[in-house]
C-alpha positions in Angstrom: 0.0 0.0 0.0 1.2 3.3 -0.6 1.4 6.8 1.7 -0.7 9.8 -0.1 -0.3 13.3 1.1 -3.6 14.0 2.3 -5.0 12.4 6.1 -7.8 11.1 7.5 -10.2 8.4 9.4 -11.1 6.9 5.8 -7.2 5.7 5.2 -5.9 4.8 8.0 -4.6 1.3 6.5 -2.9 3.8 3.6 -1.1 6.7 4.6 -0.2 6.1 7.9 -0.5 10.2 8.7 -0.7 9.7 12.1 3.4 8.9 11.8 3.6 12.9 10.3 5.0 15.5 12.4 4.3 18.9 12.3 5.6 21.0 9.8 4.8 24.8 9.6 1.2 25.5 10.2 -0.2 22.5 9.0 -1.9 20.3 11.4 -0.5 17.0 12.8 -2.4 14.0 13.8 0.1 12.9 16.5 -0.4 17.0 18.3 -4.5 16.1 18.1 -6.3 15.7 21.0 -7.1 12.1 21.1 -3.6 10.9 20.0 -1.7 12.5 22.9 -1.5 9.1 24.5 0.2 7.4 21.5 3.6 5.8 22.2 6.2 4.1 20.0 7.0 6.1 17.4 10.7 5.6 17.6 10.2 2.1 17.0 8.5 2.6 13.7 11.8 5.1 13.1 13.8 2.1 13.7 12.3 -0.3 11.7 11.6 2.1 8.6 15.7 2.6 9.1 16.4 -1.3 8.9 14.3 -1.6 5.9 15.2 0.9 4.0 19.0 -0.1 4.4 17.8 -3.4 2.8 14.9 -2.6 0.4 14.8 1.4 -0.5 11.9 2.7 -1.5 9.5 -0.6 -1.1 7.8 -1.2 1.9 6.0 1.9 3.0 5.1 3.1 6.4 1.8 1.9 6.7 2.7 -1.5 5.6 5.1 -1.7 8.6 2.5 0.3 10.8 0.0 -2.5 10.1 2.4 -5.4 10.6 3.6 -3.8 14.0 -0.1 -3.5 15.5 -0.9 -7.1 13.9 2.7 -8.5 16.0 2.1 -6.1 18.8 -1.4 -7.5 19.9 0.4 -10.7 20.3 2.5 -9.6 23.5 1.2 -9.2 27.0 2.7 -5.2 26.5 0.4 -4.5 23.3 1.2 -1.1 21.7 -1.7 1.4 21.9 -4.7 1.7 19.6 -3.1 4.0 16.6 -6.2 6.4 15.7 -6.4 9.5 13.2 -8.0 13.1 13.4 -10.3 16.1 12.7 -13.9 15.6 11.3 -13.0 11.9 10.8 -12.6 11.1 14.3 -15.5 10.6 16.7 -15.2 12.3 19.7 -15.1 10.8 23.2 -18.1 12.5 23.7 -20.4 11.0 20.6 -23.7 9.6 21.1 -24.2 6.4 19.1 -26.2 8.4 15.9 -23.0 10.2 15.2 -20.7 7.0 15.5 -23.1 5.2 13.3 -23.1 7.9 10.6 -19.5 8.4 10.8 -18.7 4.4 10.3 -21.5 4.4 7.3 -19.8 7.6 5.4 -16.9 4.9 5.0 -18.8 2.0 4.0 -19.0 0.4 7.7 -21.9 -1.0 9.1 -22.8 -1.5 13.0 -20.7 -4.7 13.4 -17.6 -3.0 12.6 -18.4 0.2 14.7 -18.2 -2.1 17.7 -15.7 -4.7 16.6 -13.6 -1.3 16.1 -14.0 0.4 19.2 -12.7 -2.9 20.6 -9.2 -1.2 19.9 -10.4 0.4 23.8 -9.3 -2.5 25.2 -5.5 -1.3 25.1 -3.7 2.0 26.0 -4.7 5.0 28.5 -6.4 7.9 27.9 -6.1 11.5 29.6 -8.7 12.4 32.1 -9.6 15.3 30.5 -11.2 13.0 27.6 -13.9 11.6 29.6 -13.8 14.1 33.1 -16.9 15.9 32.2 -19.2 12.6 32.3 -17.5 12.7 35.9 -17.7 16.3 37.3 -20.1 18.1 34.9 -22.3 16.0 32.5 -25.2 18.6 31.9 -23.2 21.4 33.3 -24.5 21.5 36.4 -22.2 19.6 38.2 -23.7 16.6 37.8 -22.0 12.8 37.2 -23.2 11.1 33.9 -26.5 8.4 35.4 -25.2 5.5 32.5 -21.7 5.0 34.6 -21.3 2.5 37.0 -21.5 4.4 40.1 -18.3 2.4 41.7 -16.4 2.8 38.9 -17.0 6.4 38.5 -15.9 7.5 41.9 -12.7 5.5 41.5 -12.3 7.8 38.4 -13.2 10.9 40.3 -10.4 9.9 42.6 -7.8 9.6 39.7 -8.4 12.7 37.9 -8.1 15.5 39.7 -5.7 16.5 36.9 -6.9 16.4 32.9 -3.5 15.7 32.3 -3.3 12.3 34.1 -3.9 8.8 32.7 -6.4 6.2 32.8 -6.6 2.2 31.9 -9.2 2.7 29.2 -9.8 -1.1 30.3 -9.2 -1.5 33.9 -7.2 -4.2 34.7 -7.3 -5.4 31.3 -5.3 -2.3 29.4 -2.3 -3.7 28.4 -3.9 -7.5 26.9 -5.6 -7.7 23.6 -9.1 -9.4 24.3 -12.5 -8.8 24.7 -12.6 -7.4 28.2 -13.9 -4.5 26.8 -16.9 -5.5 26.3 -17.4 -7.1 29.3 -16.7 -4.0 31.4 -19.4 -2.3 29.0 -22.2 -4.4 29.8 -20.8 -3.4 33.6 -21.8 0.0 32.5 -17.5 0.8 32.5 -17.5 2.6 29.5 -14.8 4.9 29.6 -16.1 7.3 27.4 -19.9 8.2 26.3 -18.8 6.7 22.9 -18.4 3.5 25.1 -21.7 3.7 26.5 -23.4 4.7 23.1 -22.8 1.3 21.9 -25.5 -0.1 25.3 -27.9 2.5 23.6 -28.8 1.1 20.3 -30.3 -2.7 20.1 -28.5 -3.8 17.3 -25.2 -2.7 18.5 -25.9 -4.2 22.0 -26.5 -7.3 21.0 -23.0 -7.1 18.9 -21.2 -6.0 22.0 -22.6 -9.1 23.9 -21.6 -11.9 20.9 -18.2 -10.0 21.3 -17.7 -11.0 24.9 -16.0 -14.1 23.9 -12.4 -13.8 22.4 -13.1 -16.1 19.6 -15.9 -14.0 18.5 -14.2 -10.5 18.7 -10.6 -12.0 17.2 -12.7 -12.3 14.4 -14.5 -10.1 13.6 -12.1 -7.6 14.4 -10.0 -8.9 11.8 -12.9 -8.7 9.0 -13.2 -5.2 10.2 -9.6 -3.9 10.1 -9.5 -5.5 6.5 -12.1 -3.8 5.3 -10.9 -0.4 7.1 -7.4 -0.9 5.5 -9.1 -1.2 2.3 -10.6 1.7 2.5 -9.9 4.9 -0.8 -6.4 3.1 -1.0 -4.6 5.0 -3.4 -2.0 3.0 -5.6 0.3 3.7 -8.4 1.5 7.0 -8.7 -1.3 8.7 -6.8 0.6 8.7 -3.4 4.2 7.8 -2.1 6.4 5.8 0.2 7.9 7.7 2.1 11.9 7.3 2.8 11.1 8.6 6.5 7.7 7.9 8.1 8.1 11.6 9.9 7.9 13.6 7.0 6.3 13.5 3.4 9.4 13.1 1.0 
């Protein structure tokens, strides 16, 4: 697959943008709010260094993005969930008529809205993603009624700070599985777009088939394939780039 210019949620599997740094004004994925938590980037720099000393100008950064998440999920220490940006991007904050719109503008139906947000199940997020369903969820102070009361005061106690870091799957967060959606039927949504998925029928009864391992393996899998395939650009409509950091 090859690395065009342009970013976004639809091509995620092709470009690899979130692997840009900043340059001038243009905006950068990695500076967005919802990425601030990614890690490893020096590790893709590494490998993109290795491979280009023995095949220059073949394998592109996405190809080696994909093939680290696919290796990293393997490991007890899974990498975090590599997301992209601006308009594309649901917010923490969605209710489940946005996420479904967003997934069908790209060609993906319920089933792979919540095989996707599966990727929850490893990494952290900052407090200040998800503190106003704790300290002000209709702006009056209030707590948002769908969390698990229990699990929202242990949060409350954690995030004092917007800066400071959460499990977005306690005591699951660094293991690829389908605790997630256990914890959501616990009503341990991290984030309202966690709890959206509980709100629609259809998508409720695909987060409880996804309780079992074997069932989420799999259909997260259909679901990354068809997200990867998703406006790939090929021939000479995009580039690979010699370092992932910047466009060539």
């Amino acid at each position: 697959m090859l690395n065009p210019s342009s970013s976004g949620w639809g091509k995620p599997g092709c470009d690899s943008s979130i692997l840009l740094d900043k340059v001038g004004t243009d905006q950068s994925e990695k500076e967005a709010r919802p990425n601030l938590s990614l890690g490893g980037f020096d590790v893709i720099d590494d490998i993109k260094r290795q491979v280009e000393a023995k095949c220059p100008g073949l394998v592109s950064c996405a190809d080696i993005l994909a093939l680290a998440a696919r290796d990293a999920v393997s490991f007890p220490m899974g990498m975090f969930p590599l997301r992209v940006v601006s308009g594309n991007l649901p917010s923490p904050f969605s209710d489940f008529a946005t996420l479904q719109q967003i997934f069908a503008k790209k060609g993906l139906h319920v089933g792979d809205l919540v095989a996707l947000s599966g990727a929850h199940t490893i990494g952290v997020s900052h407090c200040g993603a998800f503190s106003r369903g704790l300290f002000n969820f209709t702006g009056k102070g209030d707590m948002d009624p769908s969390l698990n009361p229990t699990y929202a005061e242990s949060l409350k106690q954690l995030c004092p700070n917007p800066a400071t870091t959460v499990e977005m799957d306690p005591l699951s967060s660094t293991s690829f599985d389908s605790n997630y959606f256990n914890i959501l039927t616990q009503n341990k949504g991290l984030f309202q777009s966690d709890a959206a998925l509980l709100t629609d029928k259809n998508s409720a009864r695909v987060v409880r088939k996804l309780q079992k391992n074997k069932a989420f393996f799999s259909e997260c899998a259909k679901s990354m394939r068809k997200m990867g395939s998703i406006e790939v650009l090929t021939g000479n409509a995009g580039e690979i780039r010699k370092n992932c950091r910047v466009k060539n």
